[in-house]
C-alpha positions as CSV (number, residue, x, y, z in Angstrom):
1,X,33.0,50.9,45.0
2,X,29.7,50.8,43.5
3,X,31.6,50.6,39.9
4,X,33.7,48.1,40.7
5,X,36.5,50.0,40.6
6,X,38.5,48.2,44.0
7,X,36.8,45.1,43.6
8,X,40.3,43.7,42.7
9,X,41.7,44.8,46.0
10,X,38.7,43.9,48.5
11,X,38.8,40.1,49.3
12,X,42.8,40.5,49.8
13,X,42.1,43.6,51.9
14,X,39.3,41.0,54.6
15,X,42.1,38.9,54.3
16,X,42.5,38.5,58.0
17,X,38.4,38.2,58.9
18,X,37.4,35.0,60.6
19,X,34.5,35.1,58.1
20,X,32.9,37.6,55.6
21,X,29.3,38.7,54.7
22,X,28.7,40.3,51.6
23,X,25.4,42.2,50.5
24,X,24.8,41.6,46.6
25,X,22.7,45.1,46.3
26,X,20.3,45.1,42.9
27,X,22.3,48.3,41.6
28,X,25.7,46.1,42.0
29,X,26.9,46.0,38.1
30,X,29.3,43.1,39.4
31,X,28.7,40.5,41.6
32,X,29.9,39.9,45.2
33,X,29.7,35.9,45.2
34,X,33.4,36.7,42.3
35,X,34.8,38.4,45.8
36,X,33.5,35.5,48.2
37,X,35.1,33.1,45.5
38,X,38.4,34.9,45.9
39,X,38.1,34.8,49.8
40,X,40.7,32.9,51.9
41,X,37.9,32.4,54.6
42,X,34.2,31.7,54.8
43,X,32.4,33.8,52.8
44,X,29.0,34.9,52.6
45,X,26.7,36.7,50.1
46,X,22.9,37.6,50.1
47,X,21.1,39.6,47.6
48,X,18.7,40.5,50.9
49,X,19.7,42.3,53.6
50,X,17.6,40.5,56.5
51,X,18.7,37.2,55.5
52,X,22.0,38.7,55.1
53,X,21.4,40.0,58.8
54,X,19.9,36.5,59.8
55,X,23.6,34.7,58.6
56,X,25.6,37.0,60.1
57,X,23.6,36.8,63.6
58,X,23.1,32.5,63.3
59,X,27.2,32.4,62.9
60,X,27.9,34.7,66.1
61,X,29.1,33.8,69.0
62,X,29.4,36.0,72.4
63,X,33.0,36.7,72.2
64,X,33.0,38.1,68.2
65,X,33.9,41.4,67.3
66,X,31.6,42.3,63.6
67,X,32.9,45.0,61.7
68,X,30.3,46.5,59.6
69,X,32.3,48.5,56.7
70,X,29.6,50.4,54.4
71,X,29.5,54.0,53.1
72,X,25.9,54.5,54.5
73,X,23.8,53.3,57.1
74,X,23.4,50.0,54.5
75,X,19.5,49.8,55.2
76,X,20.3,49.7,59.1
77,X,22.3,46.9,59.4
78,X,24.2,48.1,62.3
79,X,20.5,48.8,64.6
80,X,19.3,45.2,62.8
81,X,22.1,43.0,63.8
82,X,22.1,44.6,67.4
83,X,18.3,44.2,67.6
84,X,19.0,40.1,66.7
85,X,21.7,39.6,68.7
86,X,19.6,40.7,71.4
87,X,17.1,38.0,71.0
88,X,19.8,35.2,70.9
């Protein structure tokens, strides 16, 4: 992913996402806002993960579902977004 490799494939693959958040990580050769661009839905990009965390939290409501898809614990977005959500 890191290489860009799929980056063809992933805005048809979150094609059926209400919305989409995108991290633009500074070791990212290509750039995620050419993905939001190519998205169907709202989508959303951040070079920073807590404002990225900030977007994501500000758009939900009580009855979402957010699927975090990463190959790490992506600067621990998953305990951050819980941690937000808790002070809404």
């Amino acid at each position: 992913m890191k290489m860009g490799v799929h980056k063809d494939d992933i805005a048809p693959a979150l094609g059926r996402a209400d919305e989409v958040f995108m991290l633009q990580p500074e070791q990212l050769s290509w750039e995620v806002a050419d993905i939001a661009n190519q998205c169907v839905q709202p989508a959303y990009w951040n070079a920073n993960l807590d404002r990225l965390v900030d977007m994501i939290v500000a758009k939900a409501q009580p009855t979402d579902h957010i699927l975090v898809m990463s190959n790490g614990s992506f600067g621990g977005i998953h305990q951050k977004i819980l941690d937000k959500l808790k002070l809404k």
